[in-house]
C-alpha positions as CSV (number, residue, x, y, z in Angstrom):
1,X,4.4,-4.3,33.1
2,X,4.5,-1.2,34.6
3,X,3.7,2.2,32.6
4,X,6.1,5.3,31.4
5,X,3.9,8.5,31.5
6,X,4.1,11.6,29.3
7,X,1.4,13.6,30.6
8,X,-0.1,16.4,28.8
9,X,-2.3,18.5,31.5
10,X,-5.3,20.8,30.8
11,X,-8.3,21.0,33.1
12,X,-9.8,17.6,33.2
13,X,-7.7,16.1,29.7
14,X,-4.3,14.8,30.0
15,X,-2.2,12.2,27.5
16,X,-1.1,8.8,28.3
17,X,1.8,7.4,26.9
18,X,1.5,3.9,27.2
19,X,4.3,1.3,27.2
20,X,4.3,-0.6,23.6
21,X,2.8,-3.6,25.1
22,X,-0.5,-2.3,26.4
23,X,-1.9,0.0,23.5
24,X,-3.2,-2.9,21.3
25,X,-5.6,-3.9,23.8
26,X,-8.1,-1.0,22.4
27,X,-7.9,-2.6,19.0
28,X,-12.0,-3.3,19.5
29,X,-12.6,0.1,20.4
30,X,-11.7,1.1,16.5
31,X,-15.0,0.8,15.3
32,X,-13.9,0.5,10.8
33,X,-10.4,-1.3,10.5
34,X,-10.8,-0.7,7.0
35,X,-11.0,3.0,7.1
36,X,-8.4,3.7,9.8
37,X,-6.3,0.6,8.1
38,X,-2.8,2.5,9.1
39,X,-3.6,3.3,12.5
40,X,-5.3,0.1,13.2
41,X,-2.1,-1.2,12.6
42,X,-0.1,1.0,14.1
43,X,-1.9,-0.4,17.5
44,X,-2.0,-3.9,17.2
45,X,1.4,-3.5,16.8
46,X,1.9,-1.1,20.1
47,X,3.2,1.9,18.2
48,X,5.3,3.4,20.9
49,X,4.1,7.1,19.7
50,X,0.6,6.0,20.8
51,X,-0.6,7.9,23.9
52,X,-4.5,7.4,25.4
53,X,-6.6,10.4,25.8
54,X,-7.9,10.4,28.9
55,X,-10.8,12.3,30.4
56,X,-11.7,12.1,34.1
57,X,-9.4,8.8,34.1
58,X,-11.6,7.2,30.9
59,X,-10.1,6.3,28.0
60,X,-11.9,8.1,25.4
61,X,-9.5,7.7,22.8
62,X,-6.2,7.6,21.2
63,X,-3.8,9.6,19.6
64,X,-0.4,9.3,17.7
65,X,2.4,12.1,18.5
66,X,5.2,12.0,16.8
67,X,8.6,14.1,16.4
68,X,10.7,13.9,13.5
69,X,12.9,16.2,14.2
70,X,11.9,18.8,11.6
71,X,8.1,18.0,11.4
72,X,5.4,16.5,13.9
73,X,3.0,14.4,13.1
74,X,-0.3,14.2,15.1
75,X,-4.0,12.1,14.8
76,X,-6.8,11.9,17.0
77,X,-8.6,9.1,17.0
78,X,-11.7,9.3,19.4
79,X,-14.0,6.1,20.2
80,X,-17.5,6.4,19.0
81,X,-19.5,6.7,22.3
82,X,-17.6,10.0,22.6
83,X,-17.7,11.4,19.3
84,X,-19.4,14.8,18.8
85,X,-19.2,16.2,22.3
86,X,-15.6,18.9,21.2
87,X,-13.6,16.1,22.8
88,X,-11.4,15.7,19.7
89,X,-10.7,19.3,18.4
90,X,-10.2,19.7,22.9
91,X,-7.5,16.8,22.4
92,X,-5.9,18.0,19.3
93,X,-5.5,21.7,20.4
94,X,-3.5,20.3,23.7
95,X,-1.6,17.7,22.0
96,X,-0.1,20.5,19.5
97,X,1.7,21.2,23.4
98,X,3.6,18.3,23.2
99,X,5.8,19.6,19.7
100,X,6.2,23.2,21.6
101,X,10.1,21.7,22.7
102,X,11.0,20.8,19.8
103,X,9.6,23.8,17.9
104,X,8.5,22.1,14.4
105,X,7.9,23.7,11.7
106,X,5.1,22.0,10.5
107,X,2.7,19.2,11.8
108,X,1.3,16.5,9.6
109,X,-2.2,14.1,9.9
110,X,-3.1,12.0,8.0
111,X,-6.8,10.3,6.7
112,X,-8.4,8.4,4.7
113,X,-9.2,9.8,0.9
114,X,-12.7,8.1,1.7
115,X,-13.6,9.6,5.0
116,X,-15.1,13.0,4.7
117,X,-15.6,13.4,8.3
118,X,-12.3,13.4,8.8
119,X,-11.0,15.8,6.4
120,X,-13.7,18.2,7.5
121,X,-12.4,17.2,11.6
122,X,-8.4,18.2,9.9
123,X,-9.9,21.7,8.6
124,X,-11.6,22.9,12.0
125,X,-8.2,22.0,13.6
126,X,-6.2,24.2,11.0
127,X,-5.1,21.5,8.9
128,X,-4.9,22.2,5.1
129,X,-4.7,19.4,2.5
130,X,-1.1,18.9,0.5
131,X,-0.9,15.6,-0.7
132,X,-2.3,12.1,-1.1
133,X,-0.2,8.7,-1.4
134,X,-1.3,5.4,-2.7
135,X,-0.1,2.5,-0.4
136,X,0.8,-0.7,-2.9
137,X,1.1,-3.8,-2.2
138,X,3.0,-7.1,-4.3
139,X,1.8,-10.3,-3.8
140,X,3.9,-12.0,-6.6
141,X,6.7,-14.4,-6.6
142,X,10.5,-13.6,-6.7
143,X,11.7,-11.7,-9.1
144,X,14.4,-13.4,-11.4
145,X,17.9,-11.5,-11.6
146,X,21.1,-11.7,-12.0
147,X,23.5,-10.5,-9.4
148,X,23.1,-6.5,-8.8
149,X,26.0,-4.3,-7.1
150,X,23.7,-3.8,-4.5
151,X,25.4,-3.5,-1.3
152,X,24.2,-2.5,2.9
153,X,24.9,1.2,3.2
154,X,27.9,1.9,5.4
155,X,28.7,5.3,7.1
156,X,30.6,6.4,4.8
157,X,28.3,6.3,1.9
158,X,26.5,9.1,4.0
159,X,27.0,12.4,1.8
160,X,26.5,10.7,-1.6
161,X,23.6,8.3,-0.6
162,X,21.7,11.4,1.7
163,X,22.7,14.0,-1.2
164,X,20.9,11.6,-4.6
165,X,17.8,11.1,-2.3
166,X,17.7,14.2,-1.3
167,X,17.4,15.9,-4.7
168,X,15.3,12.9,-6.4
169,X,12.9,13.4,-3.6
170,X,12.7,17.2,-4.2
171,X,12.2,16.5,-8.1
172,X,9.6,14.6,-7.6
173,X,7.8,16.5,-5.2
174,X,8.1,19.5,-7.8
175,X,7.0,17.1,-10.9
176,X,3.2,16.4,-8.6
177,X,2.7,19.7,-8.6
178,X,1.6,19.2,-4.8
179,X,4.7,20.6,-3.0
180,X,5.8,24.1,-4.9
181,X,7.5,25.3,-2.0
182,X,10.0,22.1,-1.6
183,X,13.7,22.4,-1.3
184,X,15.7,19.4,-1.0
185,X,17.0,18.3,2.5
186,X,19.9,19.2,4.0
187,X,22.6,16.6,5.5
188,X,22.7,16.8,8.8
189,X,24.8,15.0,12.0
190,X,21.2,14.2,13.5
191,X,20.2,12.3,10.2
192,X,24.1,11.0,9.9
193,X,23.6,9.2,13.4
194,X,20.4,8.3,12.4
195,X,20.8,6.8,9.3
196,X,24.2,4.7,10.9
197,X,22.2,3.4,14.2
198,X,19.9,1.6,11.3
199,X,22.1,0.8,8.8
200,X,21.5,-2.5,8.8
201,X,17.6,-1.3,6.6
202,X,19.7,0.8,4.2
203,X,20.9,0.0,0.8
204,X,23.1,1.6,-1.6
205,X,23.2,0.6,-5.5
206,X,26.5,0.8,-7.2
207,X,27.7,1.8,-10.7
208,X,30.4,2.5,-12.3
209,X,31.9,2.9,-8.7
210,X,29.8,5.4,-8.0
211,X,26.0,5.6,-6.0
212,X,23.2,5.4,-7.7
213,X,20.5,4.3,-5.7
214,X,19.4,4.0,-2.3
215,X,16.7,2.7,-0.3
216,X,15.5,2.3,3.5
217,X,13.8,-0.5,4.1
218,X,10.9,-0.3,7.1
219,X,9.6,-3.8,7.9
220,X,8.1,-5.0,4.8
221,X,7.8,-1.5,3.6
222,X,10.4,-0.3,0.6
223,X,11.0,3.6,1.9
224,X,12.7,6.7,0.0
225,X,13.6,4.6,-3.4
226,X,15.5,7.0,-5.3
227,X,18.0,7.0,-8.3
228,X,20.4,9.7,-8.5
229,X,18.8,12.0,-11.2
230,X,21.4,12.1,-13.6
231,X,21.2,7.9,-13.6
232,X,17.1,7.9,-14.5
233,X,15.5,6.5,-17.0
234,X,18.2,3.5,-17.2
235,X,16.4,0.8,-15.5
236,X,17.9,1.0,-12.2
237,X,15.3,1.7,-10.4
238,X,13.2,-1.4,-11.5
239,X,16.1,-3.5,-10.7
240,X,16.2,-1.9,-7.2
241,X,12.8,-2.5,-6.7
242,X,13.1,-6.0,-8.0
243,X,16.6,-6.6,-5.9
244,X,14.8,-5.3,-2.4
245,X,11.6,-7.3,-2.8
246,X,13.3,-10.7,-3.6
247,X,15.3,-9.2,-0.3
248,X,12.1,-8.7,1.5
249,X,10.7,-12.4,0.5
250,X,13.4,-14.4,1.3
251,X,13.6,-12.5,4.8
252,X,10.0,-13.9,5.2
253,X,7.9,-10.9,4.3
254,X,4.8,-12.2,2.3
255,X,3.3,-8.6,1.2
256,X,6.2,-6.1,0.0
257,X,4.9,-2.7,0.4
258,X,5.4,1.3,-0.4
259,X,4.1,4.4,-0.3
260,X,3.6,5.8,-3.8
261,X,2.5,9.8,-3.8
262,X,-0.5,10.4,-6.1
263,X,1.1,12.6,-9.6
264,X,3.9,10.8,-8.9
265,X,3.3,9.1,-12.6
266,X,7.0,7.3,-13.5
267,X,7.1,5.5,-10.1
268,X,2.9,4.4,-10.0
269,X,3.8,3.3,-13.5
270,X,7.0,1.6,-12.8
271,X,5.2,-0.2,-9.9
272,X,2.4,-1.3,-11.6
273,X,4.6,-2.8,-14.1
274,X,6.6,-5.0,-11.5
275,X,3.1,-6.0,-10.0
276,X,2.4,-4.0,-7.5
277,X,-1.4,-3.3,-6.8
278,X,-3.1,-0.5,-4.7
279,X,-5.1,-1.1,-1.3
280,X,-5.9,2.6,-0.3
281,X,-5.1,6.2,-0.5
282,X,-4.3,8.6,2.5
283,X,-4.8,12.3,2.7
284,X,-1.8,14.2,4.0
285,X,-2.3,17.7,5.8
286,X,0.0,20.5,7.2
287,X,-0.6,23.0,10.1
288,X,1.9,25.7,10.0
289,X,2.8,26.1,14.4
């Protein structure tokens, strides 16, 4: 198939996006699946963020640019016949361009809590640590439950649903000690449109005709689980959990997974109680732009 092209230009570099269906073909070229196990996937599945880094019309490597709207996310990922030549910190100062448009206030990367090379790579770029998070995985059967007032999230559930997760998310982030500067999100008509164009991964949990709890399913990943903060500590959340991983088996998923931040103790414990086992930790860090 033909290529789309988002070209980033500065003397002899410039950015490839690629089409989604050509990217995986440098799986090979990533030299430790194990260490760069989120990227790795992120190209054998043709991430459409992707682009190729390209120098003098080679590939020398790839690298994930993202926009979210309020924050960017960026990681170079160079192949190892053309590591240690500047080529990387080169790449990553000229993909910082792309996010100029959409003037974020922050940019993310991401590594490995095991590779030291690239946490000292982050820090030349400007890139100070903030967080880690434990990806978990459960490999268990279904869970057995009665019937929960779990329901998909409709439009008008936005303001309620957006309003609990936005504040459970900002007390946990304040419990880890790791983000002292958070302030919960605001609702917006960007998120609103968002959140309704993918609906059909949202879930809201009902009680007492009111919402609880509310969840985003990505693939076989359980995203933004939160209770509304006055409603903690009453075992919804572990019946959430338990409701949208029998959800995520019967749909044919056969590894439920999430994101759990490290400090974060009541959720690594509630996991770990339901099953859930840990496969690696990732690094987060933040350039101011």
């Amino acid at each position: 198939m033909s290529r789309s092209y988002e070209n980033i230009n500065s003397g002899t570099f410039h950015m490839i996006f690629m089409k989604t269906d050509t990217v995986s073909k440098y799986l090979p070229r990533i030299d430790d699946p194990a260490l760069y196990t989120e990227f790795y996937k992120a190209v054998s599945e043709n991430d459409e963020d992707i682009h190729v880094i390209l120098l003098q019309d080679e590939a020398i490597g790839l690298a994930t640019l993202y926009d979210g709207g309020g924050d960017g996310y960026l990681y170079i990922f160079i192949f190892a016949e053309y590591r240690n030549h500047g080529y990387g910190y080169a790449a990553a100062m000229l993909a910082e361009q792309q996010f100029q448009s959409s003037k974020p206030k922050e940019i993310y990367t991401s590594y490995s809590t095991e590779d030291e090379t690239a946490r000292k790579f982050a820090a030349k770029c400007g890139f100070a640590p903030k967080y880690a998070s434990a990806c978990m995985t459960y490999h268990g059967e279904r869970f057995a439950l009665p019937e929960l007032p779990v329901r998909q999230y409709e439009d008008a559930d936005y303001m309620d649903a957006f309003s609990l997760y936005a504040q459970a998310f900002h007390k946990m982030r304040l419990e880890t000690g790791c983000f002292p500067d958070s302030v919960p999100k605001q609702p917006s008509g960007k998120s609103r449109k968002f959140w309704a164009e993918t609906l059909q991964d949202r879930y809201v949990y009902i009680a007492d005709h009111e919402i609880v709890g509310y969840a985003h399913l990505e693939g076989p990943e359980l995203s933004s689980v939160s209770i509304k903060i006055s409603q903690q500590g009453k075992g919804f959340g572990k019946n959430f959990v338990r409701y949208l991983v029998n959800h995520l088996l019967e749909n044919g998923s056969d590894a439920p997974c999430l994101w759990c931040v490290v400090g974060n103790k009541k959720a690594r414990h509630l996991y770990d109680s339901l099953g859930f086992t840990e496969d690696f930790r990732v690094a987060f860090a933040t350039k101011m732009i």
